[in-house]
C-alpha positions as CSV (number, residue, x, y, z in Angstrom):
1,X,49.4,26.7,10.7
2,X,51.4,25.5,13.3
3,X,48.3,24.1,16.1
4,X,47.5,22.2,12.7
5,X,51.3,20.7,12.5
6,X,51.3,20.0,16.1
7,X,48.0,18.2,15.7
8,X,49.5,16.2,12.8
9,X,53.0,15.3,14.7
10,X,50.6,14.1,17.8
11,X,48.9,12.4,15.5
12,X,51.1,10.3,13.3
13,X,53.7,10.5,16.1
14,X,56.8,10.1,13.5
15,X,60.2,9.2,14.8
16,X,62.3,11.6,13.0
17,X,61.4,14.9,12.0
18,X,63.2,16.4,9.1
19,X,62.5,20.1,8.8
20,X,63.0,22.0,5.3
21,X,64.3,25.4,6.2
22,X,64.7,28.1,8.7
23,X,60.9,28.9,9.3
24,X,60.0,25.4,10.1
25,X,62.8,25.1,12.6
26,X,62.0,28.4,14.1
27,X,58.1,28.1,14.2
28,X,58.9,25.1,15.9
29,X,61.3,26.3,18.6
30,X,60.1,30.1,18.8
31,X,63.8,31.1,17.8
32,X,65.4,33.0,15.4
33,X,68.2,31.2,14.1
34,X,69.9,30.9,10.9
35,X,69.3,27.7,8.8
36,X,73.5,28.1,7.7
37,X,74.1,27.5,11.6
38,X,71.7,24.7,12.5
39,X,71.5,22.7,9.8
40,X,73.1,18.8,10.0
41,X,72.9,19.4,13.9
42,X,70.2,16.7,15.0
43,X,68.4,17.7,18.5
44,X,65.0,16.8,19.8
45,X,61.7,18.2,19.8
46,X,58.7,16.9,21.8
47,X,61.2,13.7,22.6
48,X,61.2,13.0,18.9
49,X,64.7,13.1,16.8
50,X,64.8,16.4,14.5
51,X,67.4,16.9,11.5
52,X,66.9,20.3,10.3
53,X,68.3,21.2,6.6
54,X,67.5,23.3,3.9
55,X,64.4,24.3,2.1
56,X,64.3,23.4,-1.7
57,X,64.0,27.2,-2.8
58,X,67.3,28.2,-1.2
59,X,69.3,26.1,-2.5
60,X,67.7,26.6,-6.2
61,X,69.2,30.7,-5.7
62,X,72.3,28.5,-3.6
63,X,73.6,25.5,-5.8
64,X,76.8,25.7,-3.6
65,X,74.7,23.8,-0.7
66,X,73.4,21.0,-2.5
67,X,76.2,18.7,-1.2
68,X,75.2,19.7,2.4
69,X,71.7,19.2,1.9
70,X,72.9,15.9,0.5
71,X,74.4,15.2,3.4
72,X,71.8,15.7,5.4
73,X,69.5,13.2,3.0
74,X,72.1,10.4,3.8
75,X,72.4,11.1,7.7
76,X,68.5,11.0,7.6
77,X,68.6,8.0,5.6
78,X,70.7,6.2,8.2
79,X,69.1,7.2,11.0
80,X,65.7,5.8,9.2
81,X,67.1,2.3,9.6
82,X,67.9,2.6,13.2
């Protein structure tokens, strides 16, 4: 799926781009890394801003990471009103 995710990101040409787990990031990038590692971290893809953070199944099986995941709502949500 990703030439149809690329498609849609040239399309609607968003500002930020939150992804929702590890997979996303890495299909993205063509690495391997661990979500645990670059979550919060905000880089750039494609010269659009991108806040990687966890998918909603893993932190079902990992209630300990809601508050990061939080976290990461609140940095998204301020860097929505920039």
């Amino acid at each position: 799926c990703k030439g149809y995710l690329l498609a849609q990101l040239k399309l609607i040409n968003p500002r930020i781009i939150c992804t929702l787990g590890r997979h996303a990031y890495n299909t993205l990038f063509g690495v391997d890394e661990r979500i645990t590692r670059i979550r919060g971290v905000l880089t750039s893809y494609q010269g659009r801003r991108l806040l990687p953070t966890y998918h909603p199944s893993f932190l079902l099986r990992n209630q300990i990471r809601v508050k990061e995941a939080w976290e990461d709502m609140e940095k998204l949500k301020q860097l929505l009103r920039e």
